[in-house]
VOTIBA-394718 format. One line per 2 residues: number of its first residue (from 1); for each residue x, y, z of C-alpha. Coordinates in Angstrom, 3 decimals, always signed. Layout:
N
NUM> X:Y:Z ~ ... $
END
This chain:
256
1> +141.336:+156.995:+100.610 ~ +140.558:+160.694:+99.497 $
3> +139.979:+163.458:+102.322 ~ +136.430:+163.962:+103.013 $
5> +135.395:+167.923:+101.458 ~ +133.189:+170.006:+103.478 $
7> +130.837:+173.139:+102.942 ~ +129.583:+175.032:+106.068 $
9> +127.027:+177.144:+106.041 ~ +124.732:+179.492:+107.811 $
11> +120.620:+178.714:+107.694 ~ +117.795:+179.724:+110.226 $
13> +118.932:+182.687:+112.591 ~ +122.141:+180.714:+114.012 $
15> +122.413:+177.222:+113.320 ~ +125.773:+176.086:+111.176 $
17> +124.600:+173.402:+108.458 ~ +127.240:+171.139:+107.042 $
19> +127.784:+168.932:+104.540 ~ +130.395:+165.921:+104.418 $
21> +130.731:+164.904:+100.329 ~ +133.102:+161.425:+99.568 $
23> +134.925:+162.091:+96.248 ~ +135.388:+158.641:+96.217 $
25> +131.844:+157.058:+96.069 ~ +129.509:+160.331:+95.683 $
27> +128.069:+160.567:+98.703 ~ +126.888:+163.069:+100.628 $
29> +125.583:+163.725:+104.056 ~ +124.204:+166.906:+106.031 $
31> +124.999:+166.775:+109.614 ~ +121.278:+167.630:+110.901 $
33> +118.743:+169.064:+108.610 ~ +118.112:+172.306:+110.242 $
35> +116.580:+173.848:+107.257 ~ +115.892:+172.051:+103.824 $
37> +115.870:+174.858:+101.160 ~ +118.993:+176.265:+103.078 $
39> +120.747:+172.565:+102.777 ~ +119.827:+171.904:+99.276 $
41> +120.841:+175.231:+98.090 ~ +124.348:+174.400:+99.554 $
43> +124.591:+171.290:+97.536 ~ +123.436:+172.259:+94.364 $
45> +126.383:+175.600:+94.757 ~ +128.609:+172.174:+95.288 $
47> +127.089:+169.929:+92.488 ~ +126.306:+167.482:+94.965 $
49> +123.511:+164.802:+95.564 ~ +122.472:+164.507:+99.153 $
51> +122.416:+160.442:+99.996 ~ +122.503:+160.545:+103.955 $
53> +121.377:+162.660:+106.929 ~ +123.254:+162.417:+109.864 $
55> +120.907:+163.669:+112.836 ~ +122.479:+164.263:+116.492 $
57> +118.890:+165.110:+118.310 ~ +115.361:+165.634:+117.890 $
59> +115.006:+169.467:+118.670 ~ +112.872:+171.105:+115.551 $
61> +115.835:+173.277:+114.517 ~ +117.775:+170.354:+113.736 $
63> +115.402:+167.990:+111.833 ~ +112.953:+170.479:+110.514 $
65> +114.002:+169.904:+106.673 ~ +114.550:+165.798:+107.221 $
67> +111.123:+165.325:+105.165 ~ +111.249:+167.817:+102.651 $
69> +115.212:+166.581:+101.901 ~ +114.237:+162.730:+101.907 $
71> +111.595:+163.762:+99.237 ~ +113.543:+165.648:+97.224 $
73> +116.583:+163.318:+97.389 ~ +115.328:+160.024:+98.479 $
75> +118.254:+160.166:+100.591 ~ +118.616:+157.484:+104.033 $
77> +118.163:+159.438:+107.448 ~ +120.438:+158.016:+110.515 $
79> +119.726:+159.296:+113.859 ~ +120.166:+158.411:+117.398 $
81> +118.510:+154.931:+118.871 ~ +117.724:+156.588:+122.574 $
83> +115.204:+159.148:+120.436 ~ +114.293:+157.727:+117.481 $
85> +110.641:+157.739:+117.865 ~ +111.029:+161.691:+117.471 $
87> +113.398:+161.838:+114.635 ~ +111.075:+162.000:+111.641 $
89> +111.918:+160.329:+108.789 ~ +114.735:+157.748:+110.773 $
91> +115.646:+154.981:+108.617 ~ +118.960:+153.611:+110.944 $
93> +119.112:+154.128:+114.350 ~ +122.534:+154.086:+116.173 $
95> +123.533:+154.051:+120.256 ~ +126.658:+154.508:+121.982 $
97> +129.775:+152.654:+120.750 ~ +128.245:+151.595:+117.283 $
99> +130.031:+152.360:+114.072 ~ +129.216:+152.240:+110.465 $
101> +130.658:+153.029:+107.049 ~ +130.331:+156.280:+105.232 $
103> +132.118:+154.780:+101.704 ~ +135.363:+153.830:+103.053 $
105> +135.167:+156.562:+105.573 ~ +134.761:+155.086:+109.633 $
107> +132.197:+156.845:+111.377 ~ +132.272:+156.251:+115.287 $
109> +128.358:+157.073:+117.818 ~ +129.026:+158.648:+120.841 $
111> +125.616:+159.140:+123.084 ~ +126.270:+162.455:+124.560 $
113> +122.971:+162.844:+126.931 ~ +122.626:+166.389:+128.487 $
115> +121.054:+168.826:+125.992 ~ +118.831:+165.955:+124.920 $
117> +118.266:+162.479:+126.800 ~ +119.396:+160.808:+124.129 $
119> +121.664:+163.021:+121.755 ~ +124.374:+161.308:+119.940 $
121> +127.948:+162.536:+118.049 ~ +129.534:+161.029:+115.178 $
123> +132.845:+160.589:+114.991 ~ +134.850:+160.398:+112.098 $
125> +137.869:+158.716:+113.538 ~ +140.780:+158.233:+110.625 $
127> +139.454:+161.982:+109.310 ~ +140.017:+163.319:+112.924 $
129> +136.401:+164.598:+112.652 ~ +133.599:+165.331:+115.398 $
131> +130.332:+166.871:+115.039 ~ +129.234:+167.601:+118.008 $
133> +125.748:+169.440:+117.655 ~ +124.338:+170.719:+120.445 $
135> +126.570:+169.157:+123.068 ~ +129.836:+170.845:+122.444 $
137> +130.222:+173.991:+121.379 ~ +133.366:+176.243:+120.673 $
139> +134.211:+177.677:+124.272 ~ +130.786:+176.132:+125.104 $
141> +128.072:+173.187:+125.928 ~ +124.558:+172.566:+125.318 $
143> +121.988:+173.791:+127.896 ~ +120.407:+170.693:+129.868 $
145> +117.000:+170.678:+128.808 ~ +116.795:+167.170:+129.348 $
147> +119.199:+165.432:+131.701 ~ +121.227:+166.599:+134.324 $
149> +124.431:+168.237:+134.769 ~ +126.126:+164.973:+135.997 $
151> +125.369:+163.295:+132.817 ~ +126.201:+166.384:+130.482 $
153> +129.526:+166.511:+132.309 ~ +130.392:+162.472:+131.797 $
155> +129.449:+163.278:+128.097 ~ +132.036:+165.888:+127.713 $
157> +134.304:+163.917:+129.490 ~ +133.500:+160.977:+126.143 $
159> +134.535:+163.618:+124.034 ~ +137.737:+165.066:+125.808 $
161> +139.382:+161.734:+125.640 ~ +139.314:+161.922:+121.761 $
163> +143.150:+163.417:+119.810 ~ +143.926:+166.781:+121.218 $
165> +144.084:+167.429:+117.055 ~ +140.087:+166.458:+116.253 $
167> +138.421:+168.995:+114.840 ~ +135.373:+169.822:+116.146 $
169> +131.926:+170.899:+114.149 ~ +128.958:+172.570:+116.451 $
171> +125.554:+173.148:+115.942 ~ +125.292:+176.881:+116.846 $
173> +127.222:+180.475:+116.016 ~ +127.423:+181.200:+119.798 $
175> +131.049:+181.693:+120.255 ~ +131.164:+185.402:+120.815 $
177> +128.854:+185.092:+123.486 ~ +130.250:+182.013:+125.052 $
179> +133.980:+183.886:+125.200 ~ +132.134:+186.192:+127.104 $
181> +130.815:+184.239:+129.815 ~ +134.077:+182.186:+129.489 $
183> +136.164:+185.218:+130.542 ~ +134.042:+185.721:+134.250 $
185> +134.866:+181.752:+134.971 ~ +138.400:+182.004:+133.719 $
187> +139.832:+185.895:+133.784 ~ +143.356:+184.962:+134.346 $
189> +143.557:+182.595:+130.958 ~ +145.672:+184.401:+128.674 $
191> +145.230:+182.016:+125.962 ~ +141.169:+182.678:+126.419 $
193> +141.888:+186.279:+126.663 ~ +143.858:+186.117:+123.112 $
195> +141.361:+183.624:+121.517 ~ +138.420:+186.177:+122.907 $
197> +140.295:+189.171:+120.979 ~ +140.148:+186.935:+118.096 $
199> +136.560:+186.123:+117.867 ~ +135.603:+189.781:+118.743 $
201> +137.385:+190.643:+115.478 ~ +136.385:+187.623:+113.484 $
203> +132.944:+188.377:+114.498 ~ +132.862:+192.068:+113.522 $
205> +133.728:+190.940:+109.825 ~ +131.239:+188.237:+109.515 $
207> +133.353:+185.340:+109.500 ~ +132.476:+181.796:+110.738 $
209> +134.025:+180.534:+113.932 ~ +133.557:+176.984:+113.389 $
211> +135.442:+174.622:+113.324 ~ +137.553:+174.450:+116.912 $
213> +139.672:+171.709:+117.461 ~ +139.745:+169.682:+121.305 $
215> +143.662:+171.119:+121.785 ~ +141.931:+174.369:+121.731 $
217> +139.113:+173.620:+123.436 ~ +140.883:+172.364:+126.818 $
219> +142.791:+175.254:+127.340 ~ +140.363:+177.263:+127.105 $
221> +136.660:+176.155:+126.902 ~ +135.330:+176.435:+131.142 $
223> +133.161:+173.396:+130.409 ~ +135.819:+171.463:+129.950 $
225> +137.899:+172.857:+132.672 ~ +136.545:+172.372:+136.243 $
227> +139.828:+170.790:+137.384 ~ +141.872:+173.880:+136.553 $
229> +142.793:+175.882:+140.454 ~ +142.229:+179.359:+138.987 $
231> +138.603:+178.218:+138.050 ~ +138.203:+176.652:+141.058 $
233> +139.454:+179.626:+143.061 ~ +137.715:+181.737:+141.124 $
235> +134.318:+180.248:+141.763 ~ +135.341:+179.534:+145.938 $
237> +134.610:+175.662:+144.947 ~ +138.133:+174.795:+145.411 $
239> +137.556:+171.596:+147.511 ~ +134.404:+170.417:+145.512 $
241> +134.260:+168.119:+142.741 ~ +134.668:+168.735:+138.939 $
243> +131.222:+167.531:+138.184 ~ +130.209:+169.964:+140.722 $
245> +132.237:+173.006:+139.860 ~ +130.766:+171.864:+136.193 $
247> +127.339:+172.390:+137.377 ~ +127.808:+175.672:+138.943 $
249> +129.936:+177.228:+135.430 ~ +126.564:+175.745:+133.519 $
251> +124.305:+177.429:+136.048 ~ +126.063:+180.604:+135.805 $
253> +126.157:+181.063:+132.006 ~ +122.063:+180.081:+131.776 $
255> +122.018:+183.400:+133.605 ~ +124.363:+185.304:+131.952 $
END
C-alpha cells in the first residue's frame, strides 16, 4: 500500500483546506469544502481529480463549495449522519464507530459533538491520520456553539486515546492565538513556552502550523490537560473535576 500524499492549503480568511490523493487508485478527497475555486485550484497545481468530499460539520465555512465541486467533478460527498439534513449535497452519511474504504486506505468516524451537535472526525488509522476540523485544534478546541462543555470534553477524551504519534489536521490557522491563551492556563510549561517561541517565529514568516501530532498536543494543548496540578493550581480548581476545570479553560479563552 502506497502512503497517502497531501496538499494543504490556505482559502477564505483562515480556514486550512486539504486534500488526501491515493497514488494507488486516483482518488482524491478534500477534507471539507470550505471554498470551491480555492479547492479546485489546489488540485489542478497537483494534477488531480477530486472523487470524494469528506465533510466534518455543517457550518457554511466548511461546506460552502460542496455544490459547486460536485458539479464540476461529479465527485461523492460523505458527511456526518447526526447532521446530514444540513450538509448539502450528502451522498453517505456516517456515525460514530463506522468505517469505510478510501482505495485500500481504512478510514475510521469518530462523532466528536461540541462545536456542532453532531460533528464527526475521520480517522485514518494504518496512515496514523486525524482530521479533526473544528473540534481539535493545535493547542486548541472548537467553541461550543452547540452542545455543552461535558460533551466537548468526552469528545476530546475519543481523540486522546488515539497513538501519541497521529498526526493531527485542523480546520483553522488559530495557533498563535491559542499559544497565547494557552500560556495564562499553563505559565509554568516549558515545553508550551518553547513550542509558543516557535509559532511566534513560524508565524512572523508566513508558514503553516498545521499539522500537530497528539504526543504534542498532551503536553501542551490546556484542553487536553485539566488533570495536570499546575493547571489545576493555577486556576484554584484543584479539588474539582477535569470536565469541570475543562469548562472553566473553555470559558476563559471565549473571553480572551
Amino acid at each position: 500500500m502506497q502512503p497517502l500524499e497531501l496538499d494543504v492549503f490556505s482559502c477564505r480568511t483562515d480556514n486550512y483546506g486539504v486534500l488526501v490523493h491515493d497514488p494507488e487508485t486516483g482518488l482524491t478527497a478534500s477534507i471539507d469544502a470550505p471554498e470551491a475555486a480555492a479547492v479546485a485550484a489546489a488540485a489542478a497545481r497537483r494534477g488531480w481529480t477530486i472523487s470524494h468530499i469528506f465533510t466534518t460539520h455543517h457550518h457554511m465555512d466548511h461546506v460552502e463549495g460542496n455544490l459547486a465541486l460536485k458539479e464540476q467533478f461529479g465527485c461523492k460527498i460523505f458527511g456526518p449522519l447526526n447532521e446530514a439534513v444540513a450538509i448539502p449535497g450528502l451522498d453517505h452519511a456516517y456515525g460514530d464507530g463506522d468505517s469505510f474504504k478510501f482505495g485500500s486506505h481504512t478510514v475510521n468516524v469518530i462523532e466528536t459533538p461540541g462545536h456542532t451537535a453532531g460533528h464527526i472526525c475521520y480517522h485514518f488509522e494504518d496512515d496514523k491520520l486525524l482530521f479533526a476540523a473544528d473540534t481539535l485544534f493545535a493547542l486548541g478546541c472548537g467553541r461550543l456553539f452547540e452542545r455543552p462543555a461535558s460533551d466537548m470534553w468526552a469528545s476530546l477524551q475519543k481523540l486522546a486515546v488515539l497513538p501519541d504519534e497521529t498526526a493531527i489536521y485542523f480546520g483553522h490557522e488559530y495557533t498563535l492565538a491559542n499559544a497565547r491563551f494557552a500560556l495564562t492556563i499553563d505559565p509554568g510549561n516549558e515545553r508550551l513556552k518553547a513550542r509558543a517561541a516557535d509559532i511566534e517565529a513560524m508565524r512572523a514568516e508566513g508558514k503553516f502550523t498545521i499539522p500537530t501530532t497528539l504526543a504534542m498536543e498532551k503536553e501542551t494543548n490546556p484542553f487536553l490537560r485539566p488533570a495536570d496540578p499546575a493547571i489545576r493550581r493555577n486556576l484554584l480548581m484543584e479539588s474539582r473535576s477535569n470536565e469541570e476545570v475543562f469548562a472553566e479553560i473553555r470559558k476563559r479563552k471565549d473571553n480572551f
